[in-house]
C-alpha positions, 0 to 999 in steps of 0.5 A, spaced: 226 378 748 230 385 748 233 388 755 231 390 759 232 397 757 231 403 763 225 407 759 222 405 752 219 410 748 213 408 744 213 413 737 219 418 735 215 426 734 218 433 736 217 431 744 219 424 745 226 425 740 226 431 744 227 427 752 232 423 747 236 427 746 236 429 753 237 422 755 243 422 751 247 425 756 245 421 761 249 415 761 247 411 766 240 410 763 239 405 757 233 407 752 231 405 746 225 409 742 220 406 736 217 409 730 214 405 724 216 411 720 222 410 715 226 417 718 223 421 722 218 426 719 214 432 722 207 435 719 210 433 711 203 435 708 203 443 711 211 443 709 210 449 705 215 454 703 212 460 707 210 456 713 214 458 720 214 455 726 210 459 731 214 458 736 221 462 738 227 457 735 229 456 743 223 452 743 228 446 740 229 440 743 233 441 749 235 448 749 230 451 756 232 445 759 240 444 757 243 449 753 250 447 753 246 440 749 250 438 742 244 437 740 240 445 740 238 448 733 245 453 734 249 446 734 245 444 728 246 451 724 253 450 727 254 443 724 252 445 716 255 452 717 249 457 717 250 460 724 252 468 721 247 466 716 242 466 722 245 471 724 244 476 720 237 473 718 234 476 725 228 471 726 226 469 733 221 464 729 224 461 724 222 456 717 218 450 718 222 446 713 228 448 717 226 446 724 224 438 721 231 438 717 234 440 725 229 435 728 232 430 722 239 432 724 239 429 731 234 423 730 240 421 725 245 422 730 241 418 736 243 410 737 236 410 741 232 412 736 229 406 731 225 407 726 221 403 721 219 398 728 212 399 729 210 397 736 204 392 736 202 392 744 205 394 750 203 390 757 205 389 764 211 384 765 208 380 771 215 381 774 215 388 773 216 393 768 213 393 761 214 388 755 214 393 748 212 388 743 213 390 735 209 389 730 214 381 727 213 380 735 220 381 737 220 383 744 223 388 748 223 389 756 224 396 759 222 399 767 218 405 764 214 407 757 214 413 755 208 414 750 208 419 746 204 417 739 201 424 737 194 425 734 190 422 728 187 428 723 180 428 726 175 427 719 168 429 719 163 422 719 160 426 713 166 427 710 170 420 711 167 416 705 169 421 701 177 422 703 181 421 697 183 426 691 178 431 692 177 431 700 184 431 704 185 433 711 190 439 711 195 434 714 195 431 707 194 437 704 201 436 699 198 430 697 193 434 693 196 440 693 197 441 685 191 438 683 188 444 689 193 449 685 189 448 678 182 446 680 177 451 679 174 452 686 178 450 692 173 450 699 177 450 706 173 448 712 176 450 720 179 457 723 185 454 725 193 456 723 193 449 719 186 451 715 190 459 714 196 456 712 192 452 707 188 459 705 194 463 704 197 457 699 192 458 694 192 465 694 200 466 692 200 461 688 192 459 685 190 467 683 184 464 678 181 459 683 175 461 686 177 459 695 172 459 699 173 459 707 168 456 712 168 455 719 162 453 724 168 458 730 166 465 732 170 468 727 178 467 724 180 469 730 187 471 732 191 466 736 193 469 744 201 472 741 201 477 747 208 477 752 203 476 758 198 472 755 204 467 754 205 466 760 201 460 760 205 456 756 209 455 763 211 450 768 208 454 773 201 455 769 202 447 769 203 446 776 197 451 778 193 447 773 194 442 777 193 442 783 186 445 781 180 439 782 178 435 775 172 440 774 175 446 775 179 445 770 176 442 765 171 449 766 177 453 765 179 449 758 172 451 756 174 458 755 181 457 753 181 455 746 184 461 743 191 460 748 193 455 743 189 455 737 186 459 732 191 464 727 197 467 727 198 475 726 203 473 720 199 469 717 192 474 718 196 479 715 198 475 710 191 473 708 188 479 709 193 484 705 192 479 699 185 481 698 186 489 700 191 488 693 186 484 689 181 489 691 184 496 689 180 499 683 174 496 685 176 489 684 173 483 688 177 477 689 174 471 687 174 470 695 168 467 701 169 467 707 163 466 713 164 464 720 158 460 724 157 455 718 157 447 720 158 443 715 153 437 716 153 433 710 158 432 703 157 429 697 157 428 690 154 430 683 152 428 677 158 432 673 164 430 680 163 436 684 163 435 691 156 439 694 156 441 702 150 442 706 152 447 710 148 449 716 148 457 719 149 456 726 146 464 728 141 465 723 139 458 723 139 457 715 141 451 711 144 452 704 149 448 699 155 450 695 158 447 691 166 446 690 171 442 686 176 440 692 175 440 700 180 441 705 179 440 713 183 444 717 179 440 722 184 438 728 186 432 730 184 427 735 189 423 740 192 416 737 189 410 740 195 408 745 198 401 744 196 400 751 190 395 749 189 394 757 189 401 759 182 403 762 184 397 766 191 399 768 190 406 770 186 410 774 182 414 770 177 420 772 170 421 771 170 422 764 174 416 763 180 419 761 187 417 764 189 421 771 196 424 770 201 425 776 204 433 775 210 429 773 207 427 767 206 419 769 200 415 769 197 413 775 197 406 776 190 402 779 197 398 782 201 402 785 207 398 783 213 402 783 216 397 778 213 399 772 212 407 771 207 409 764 208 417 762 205 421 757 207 426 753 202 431 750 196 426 752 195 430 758 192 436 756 185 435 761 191 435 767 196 439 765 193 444 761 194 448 755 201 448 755 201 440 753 201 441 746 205 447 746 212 446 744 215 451 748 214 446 754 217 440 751 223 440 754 222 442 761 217 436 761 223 431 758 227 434 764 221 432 768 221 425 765 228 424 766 229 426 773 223 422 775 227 416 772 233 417 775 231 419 781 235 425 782 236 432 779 239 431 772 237 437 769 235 442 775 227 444 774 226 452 777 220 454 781 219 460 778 220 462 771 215 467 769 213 475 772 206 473 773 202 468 779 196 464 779 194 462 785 193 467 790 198 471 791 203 469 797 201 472 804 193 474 801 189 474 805 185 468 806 189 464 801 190 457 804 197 453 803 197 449 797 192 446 793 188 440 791 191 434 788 187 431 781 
């Protein structure tokens, strides 16, 4: 037995080498972190040479919590050199091949950091604390466990005994990618940026292959990218979310999908001023694209190719198609947690999902402040859109790490955005405070 450490991190993404690297300078707290990947590894599959980042690079790992941290993207580009070259390069958003080799930088900068050590389970010690077991059954104990494991590519059921050579999801899009350059018709399901990224691929680089483009969404819808619209990707849109009841914010999830899904402009554009230029003297790019199309079964013919039955939602008309290559820009779902014990441990809401404090910890059946369970982009149902977003990685980590130590380590300010959310103060009729989830 190992420890006991003062936190233990369960898997090594952007957000937990983001809390990290802020724990890295802060000596008195002991913390060790897992990942079964070799090295650290961000989205390998989309890892394409256009793909940008949809976030400013000052969304990096510490920099909106503690911009004098040795471990920023300025300090990476300092380190190897290219801080004029970024310079006078004059983009806020920057390549997504640059932010992993940054992302790789400090993860082999950080003790902490173990990877290739698979965690197997995570139980209550039953003197308080955690015992974090690895896969090989070594053990280690720690006060509190941050889990932050990330999601699963979610597969369509009619979809997943095909999963192979012709039928990839987009997160392993560059393990099929040549063969998707060379194949004759190369269908895309989904409307999000991945499925986009996916479109614009084989248009610049597959000219004489046939794409066709599905997805059962409203439309190719462009993510919100407006400054005011932004303004939800804050801590005081977290906290005003909340503090509403459990229903109110799950209604208000229902209609905020394109906050923090859907495509960029960039890439719109990129897609569309294709088609505009392949179209110039009465051409017609060997393109499909429809929106409202369900896909509901896949299977196989004669001759190999994949046939798709398809369903159109509005004009409520089946109809098949045929392609040599399908890829599912269809998201992804939570990864199961290590946690084998967990509906019991926590509390859980009337839709059987953990329920999250706003300093992002796991509410405990026990109460016991021996043992403290956090989350890391696993509370989207609590803490709203800004779960996933980058944007806010850093700030949550400032929370985690005040709320272990118990003091403010990194200052978290109150008011960070023009715009406000509840009622404003002194409205007539407004009531101080607001409810608890």
């Amino acid at each position: 037995m190992t420890g006991p450490h003062d936190v233990a991190g369960v898997g090594i993404g952007p957000f937990n080498l983001g809390l990290a690297a802020l724990l890295d300078g802060v000596p008195e707290v002991d913390a060790v972190f897992f990942d079964d990947k070799p090295q650290f590894a961000w989205h390998p599959g989309l890892m394409l040479d256009e793909a940008e980042v949809q976030v400013p690079f000052l969304a990096d790992l510490v920099t909106l919590a503690d911009p004098t941290s040795p471990h920023s993207f300025l300090s990476y580009l300092h380190a190897h050199e290219r801080l004029y070259r970024f310079y006078f390069h004059e983009r806020l958003h920057v390549l997504r091949r640059e932010f992993e080799a940054y992302y790789r930088w400090v993860a082999e900068r950080l003790a902490s950091c173990r990877f290739g050590q698979r965690v197997a389970a995570v139980t209550p010690a039953a003197d308080g604390g955690w015992i974090v077991r690895l896969a090989g059954g070594k053990e280690h104990r720690a006060r509190a466990v941050v889990l932050g494991v990330g999601g699963v590519p979610a597969v369509p059921g009619c979809a997943r005994s095909l999963l192979g050579e012709d039928v990839a999801h987009t997160a392993d899009y560059g393990s099929v990618r040549r063969r998707a350059l060379g194949a004759r018709r190369v269908t895309v399901l989904g409307s999000g940026q991945s499925a986009a990224e996916v479109v614009a691929d084989l248009l610049d680089h597959a000219p004489d292959t046939r794409v066709d483009w599905f997805t059962r969404s409203a439309g190719f819808l462009p993510m919100e990218y407006s400054k005011l619209g932004l303004e939800h990707f804050s801590p005081e849109y977290a906290a005003h979310f909340h503090g509403l009841s459990q229903e109110r914010r799950d209604a208000l999830r229902a209609g905020q999908d394109l906050l923090y899904k859907g495509i960029s402009a960039a890439t719109s554009a990129r897609i569309f001023d294709t088609l505009y230029r392949r179209s110039i003297d009465g051409a017609e790019p060997d393109v499909g694209y429809a929106a409202r199309c369900e896909l509901r079964e896949v299977g196989r013919e004669a001759g190999g190719a994949l046939r798709l039955v398809l369903h159109h939602l509005d004009a409520e008309v089946t109809f098949t198609h045929e392609t040599d290559l399908l890829v599912l820009g269809t998201g992804y779902r939570d990864a199961p947690l290590p946690v084998p014990a967990l509906a019991e441990l926590a509390v859980l809401d009337d839709r059987g999902r953990p329920v999250v404090e706003a300093d992002h910890r796991v509410r405990l059946r026990d109460g016991s402040a021996d043992r403290q369970l956090f989350v890391q982009n696993a509370e989207l149902h609590t803490h709203g859109v800004g779960a996933p977003d980058l944007g806010l990685g850093a700030h949550r980590n400032a929370v985690i790490v005040n709320a272990l130590c118990g003091r403010e380590v990194y200052p978290v300010r109150e008011r960070n955005v023009f715009q406000t959310f509840g009622p404003p103060p002194g409205a007539a009729g407004a009531r101080a405070g607001v409810r608890a989830a």
